[in-house]
N, C-alpha and C positions, 0 to 999 in steps of 0.2 A: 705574847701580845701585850700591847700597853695596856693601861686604863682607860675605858670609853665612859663617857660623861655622859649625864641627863641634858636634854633639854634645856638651855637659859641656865643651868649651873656653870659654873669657875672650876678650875682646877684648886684656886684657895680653899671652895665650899666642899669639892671635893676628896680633898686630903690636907684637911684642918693639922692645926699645929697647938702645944699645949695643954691642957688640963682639959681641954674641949674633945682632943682625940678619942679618949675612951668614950664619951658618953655619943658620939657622931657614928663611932665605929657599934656602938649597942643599936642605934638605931637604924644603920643599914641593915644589920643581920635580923632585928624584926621588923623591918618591911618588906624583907625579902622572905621570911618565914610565913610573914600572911598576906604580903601577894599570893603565893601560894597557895592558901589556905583558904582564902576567900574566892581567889579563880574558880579553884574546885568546888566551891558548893555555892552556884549563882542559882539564875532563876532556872535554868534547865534543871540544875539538881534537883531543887524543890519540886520542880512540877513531877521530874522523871520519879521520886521518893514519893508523893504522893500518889501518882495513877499506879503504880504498882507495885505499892502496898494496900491502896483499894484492891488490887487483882490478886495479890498473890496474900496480904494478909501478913503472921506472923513470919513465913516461911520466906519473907522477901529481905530477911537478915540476912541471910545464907549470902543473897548476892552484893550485900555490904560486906559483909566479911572478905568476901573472895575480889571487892573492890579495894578492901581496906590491904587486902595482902600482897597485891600488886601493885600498888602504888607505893608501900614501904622497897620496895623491890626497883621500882626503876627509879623512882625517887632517891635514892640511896645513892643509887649510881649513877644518874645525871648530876647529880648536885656536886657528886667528887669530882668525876670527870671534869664537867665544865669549869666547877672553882678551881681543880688545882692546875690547868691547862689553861685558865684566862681567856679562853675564847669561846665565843658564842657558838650553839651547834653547829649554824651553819659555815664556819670557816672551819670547825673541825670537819664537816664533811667534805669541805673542798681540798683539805691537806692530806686527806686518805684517800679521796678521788676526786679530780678535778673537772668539778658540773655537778658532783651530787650534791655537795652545799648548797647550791640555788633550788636545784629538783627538789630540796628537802622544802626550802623558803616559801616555794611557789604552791607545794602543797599545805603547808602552814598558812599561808595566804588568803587561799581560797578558803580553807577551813574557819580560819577566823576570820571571815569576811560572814560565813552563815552562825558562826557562833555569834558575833556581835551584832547581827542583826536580832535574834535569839535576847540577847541581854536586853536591848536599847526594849524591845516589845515588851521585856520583862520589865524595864521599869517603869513603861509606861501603865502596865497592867497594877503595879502595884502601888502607884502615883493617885491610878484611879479608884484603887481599894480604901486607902490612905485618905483623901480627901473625894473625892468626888470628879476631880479633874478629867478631861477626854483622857483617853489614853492616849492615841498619836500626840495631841498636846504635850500631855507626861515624857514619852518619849522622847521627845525632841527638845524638852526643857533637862532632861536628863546629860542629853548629849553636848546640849551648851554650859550646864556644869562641867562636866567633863573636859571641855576645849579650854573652860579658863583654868582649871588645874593642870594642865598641862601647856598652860600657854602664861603660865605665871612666872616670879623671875627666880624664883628655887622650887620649880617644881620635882625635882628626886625628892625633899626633905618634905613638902606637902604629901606626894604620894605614898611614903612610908607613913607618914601619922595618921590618915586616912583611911590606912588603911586597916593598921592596928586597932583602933578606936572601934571602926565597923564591923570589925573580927570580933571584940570582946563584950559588941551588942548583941551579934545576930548569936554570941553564947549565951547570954544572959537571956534573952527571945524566947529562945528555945527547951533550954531549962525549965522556965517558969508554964509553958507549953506541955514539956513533958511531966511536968509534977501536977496541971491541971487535969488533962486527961485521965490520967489514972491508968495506964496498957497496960496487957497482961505482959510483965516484965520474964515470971516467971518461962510460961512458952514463949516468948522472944527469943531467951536465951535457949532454948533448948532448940528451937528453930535455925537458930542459929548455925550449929553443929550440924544437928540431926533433921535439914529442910525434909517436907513431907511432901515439898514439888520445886522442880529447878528447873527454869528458864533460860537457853544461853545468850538467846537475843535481849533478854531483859538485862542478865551480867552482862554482855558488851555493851550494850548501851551507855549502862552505868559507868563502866571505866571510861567509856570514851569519855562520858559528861564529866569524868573527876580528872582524871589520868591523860587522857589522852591529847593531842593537837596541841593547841599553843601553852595549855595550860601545864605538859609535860616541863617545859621548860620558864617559864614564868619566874618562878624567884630564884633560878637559878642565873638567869638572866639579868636580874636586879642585882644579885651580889657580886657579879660583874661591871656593870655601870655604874655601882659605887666604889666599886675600886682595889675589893679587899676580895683577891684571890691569891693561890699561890701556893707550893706547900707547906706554906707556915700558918696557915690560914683550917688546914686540914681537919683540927680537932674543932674551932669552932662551923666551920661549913659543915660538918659532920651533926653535930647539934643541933643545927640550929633545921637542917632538914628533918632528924627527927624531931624535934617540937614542930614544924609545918604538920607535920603530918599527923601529930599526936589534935591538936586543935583542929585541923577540919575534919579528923574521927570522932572524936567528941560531939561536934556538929553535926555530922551525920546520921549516927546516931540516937542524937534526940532529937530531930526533928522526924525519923523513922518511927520513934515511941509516942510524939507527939498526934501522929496524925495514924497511928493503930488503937490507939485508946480509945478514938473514934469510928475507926472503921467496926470496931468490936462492937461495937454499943447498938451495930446492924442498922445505922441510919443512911440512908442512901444519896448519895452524893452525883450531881452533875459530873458527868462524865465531861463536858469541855472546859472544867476548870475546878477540878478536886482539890486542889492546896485552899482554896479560897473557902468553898463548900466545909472542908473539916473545920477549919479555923472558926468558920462563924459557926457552927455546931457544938462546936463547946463550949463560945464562949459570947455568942449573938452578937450585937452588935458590935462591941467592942474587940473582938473574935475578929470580926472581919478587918478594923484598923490594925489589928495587929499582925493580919497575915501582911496588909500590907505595908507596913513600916519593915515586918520581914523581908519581904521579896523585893523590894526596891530597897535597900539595903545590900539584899545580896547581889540586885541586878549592876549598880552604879559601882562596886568592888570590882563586880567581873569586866564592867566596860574599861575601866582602868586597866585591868591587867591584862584584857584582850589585848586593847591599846598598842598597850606598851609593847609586849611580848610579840606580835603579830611585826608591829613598826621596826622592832629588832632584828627581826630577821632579813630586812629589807634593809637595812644599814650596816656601817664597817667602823673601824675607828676612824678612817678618814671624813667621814660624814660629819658636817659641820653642823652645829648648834641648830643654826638659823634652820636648816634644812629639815631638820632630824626633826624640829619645831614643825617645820609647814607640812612634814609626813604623818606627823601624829591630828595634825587636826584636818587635813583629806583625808585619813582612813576614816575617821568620827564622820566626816560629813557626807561621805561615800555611804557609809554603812546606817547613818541614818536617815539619808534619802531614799533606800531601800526599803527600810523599814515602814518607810510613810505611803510607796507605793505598792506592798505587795500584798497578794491578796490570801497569805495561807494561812490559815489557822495559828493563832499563837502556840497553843501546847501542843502541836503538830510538828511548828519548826522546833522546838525549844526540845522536844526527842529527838528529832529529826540529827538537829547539830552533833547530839552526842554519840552518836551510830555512826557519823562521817569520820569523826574523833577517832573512833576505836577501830574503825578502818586504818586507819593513818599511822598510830599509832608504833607499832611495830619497824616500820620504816626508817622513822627518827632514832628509835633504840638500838637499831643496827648501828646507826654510826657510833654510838655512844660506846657497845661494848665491843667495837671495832678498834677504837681509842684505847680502851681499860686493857683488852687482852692481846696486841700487838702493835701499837704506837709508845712504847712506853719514852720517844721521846720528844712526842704532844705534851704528854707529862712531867716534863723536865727532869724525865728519867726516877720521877715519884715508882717507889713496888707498889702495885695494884694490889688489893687483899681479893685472895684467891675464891675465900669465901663468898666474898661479895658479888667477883663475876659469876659465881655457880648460880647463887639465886638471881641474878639477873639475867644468866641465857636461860634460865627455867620459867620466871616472869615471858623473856622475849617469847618463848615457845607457845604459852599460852597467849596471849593476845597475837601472835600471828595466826592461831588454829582460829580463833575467835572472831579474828577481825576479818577472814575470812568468811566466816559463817557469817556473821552484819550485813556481807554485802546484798544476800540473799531479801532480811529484814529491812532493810532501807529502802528496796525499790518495792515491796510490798507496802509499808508503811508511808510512801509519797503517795500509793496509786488510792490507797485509801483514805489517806488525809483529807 
């Protein structure tokens, strides 16, 4: 496959020439590191990591760990497949069967249609933490950020620095969160290993909200639209996935220490909005601007790479500029006239999204190690490491048993919403 463009980007802006190359080529590989990075820990994460680690306490590491370990695992393997084959999943799906690439798109679609509704809520929630602002206001002042960064005239090279920048805040956020509270680090860690109670609806949940749906493919998708796949490409696509992945673990887990140091402390939190409740508990007023400079942070990343990654799967390389343009700003305006009309609980949808994820899930990773273990020439005849498909159908196995199990939790979790 060729190289598919950004939005309002050139083919000059996209494959620069001179002294310029290295430093364009560093910065598509970390935009495409924390696209990912930042997809994965939006406002669903934060809420999801708050209510249960209220519920489950130290022992809700266990279901970070086993998030963190699956997502090394298909992450690993979407990022090679897709960089070193050049094409977006869903044309890979369509070249190993043709209609399942769209079947894949359509469920991508709708998913990130409830996850981006999920975010836009989340920035509005955290617009309103942050300043005072309405939420619906928030929201929808979010989403009109969002249209002119993607309606600007380089937006690829906007969205990469925007997105890095907001990655190496919501670390620093966080950090200074988890050094205030003070968690019991010790049993975190032990909890870790040795949980003293384990949830599989609360683990799927989680990976759906990290791992799963559009954000499975997100910056792997970006380092495709920038231009730089291939297998020459292999050692740094290979890197730079694991650094995605090492930065939104990091992130995950201190904002999981940040808001246990509180739950420990036995102060009791609102149950329709615990990210907010802990924040100001440690740190009162000031606590609560900084939950939300967090969560609107994390939400206005996610809407991005919702965005983006949702729009690409609805698009080919033939898709022109101008188009590709007016798809990214009807999804934003679809998804946030939803958001203005509906009437269900923010931290309700914002679970909600990420249980549909982990449903989904599984489906996409089919075609993935469909490609790695008998297409080798999707791959331009690249050898597949053997290693890596074993832990990827053993990933696949688990979130198929799991995502299974979700379906159960979803429609419980709607009726009681």
């Amino acid at each position: 496959m060729s190289e598919t463009h950004e939005p309002s980007e050139t083919k000059d802006e996209a494959r620069p020439k001179g002294p310029t190359m290295a430093a364009t080529r560093r910065t598509a590989f970390f935009g495409a590191m924390f696209l990912m990075a930042t997809s994965a820990v939006g406002p669903g994460f934060i809420t999801q990591t708050s209510a249960f680690t209220y519920q489950l306490g130290a022992a809700f590491a266990f279901a970070i760990l086993i998030s963190v370990i699956v997502d090394i695992a298909v992450q690993l393997n979407v990022w090679r497949v897709i960089g070193v084959s050049g094409m977006y999943a869903q044309e890979l799906g369509n070249r190993i069967l043709p209609g399942l690439g769209w079947a894949l798109a359509v469920l991508v679609f709708f998913g990130g249609i409830v996850f981006n509704v999920g975010n836009i809520a989340g920035a509005g929630i955290g617009l309103n933490a942050l300043t005072g602002m309405d939420a619906a206001l928030g929201g929808g002042l979010s989403v009109v950020i969002a249209l002119l960064i993607f309606l600007s005239k380089k937006a690829g090279v906007a969205l990469d620095r925007i997105v890095v920048g907001c990655g190496a805040l919501l670390i620093l956020l966080m950090l200074y969160m988890a050094v205030t509270t003070a968690p019991p680090v010790g049993e975190a860690m032990r909890e870790t290993v040795l949980p003293s109670e384990i949830d599989f609806f609360v683990i799927t949940t989680l990976i759906g909200g990290t791992v799963g749906g559009y954000i499975t493919y997100a910056g792997a998708h970006r380092l495709i639209a920038s231009g730089h796949t291939g297998v020459d490409h292999v050692k740094q696509i290979s890197q730079t996935s694991v650094m995605g992945i090492i930065v939104a673990s990091v992130i995950r887990f201190l904002l999981f220490l940040a808001i246990l140091g509180v739950v420990t402390t036995g102060v009791s939190l609102a149950a329709d909005n615990v990210a907010a409740e802990a924040f100001e508990a440690a740190l009162g007023e000031f606590g609560l601007r900084v939950f939300g400079l967090v969560f609107w942070v994390a939400a206005i990343t996610s809407i991005l790479g919702c965005t983006f990654t949702t729009v690409s799967f609805l698009t080919t390389r033939n898709t022109s500029p101008r188009v590709r343009a007016w798809m990214l700003a009807a999804f934003l305006v679809v998804t946030g006239g939803i958001f203005l009309s509906l009437g269900q609980a923010p931290q309700t949808l914002l679970i909600l999204a990420g249980a549909i994820n982990g449903a989904v899930l599984p489906i996409g990773f089919t075609v993935i190690l469909i490609a790695a273990a008998f297409r080798k020439d999707l791959l331009g005849g690249y050898r597949y490491p053997k290693w890596l498909l074993i832990i990827g159908v053993l990933a696949w196995g688990l979130t198929l048993y799991m995502g299974a199990e979700s379906l159960t939790g979803i429609a419980e979790l709607w009726q009681t919403g």
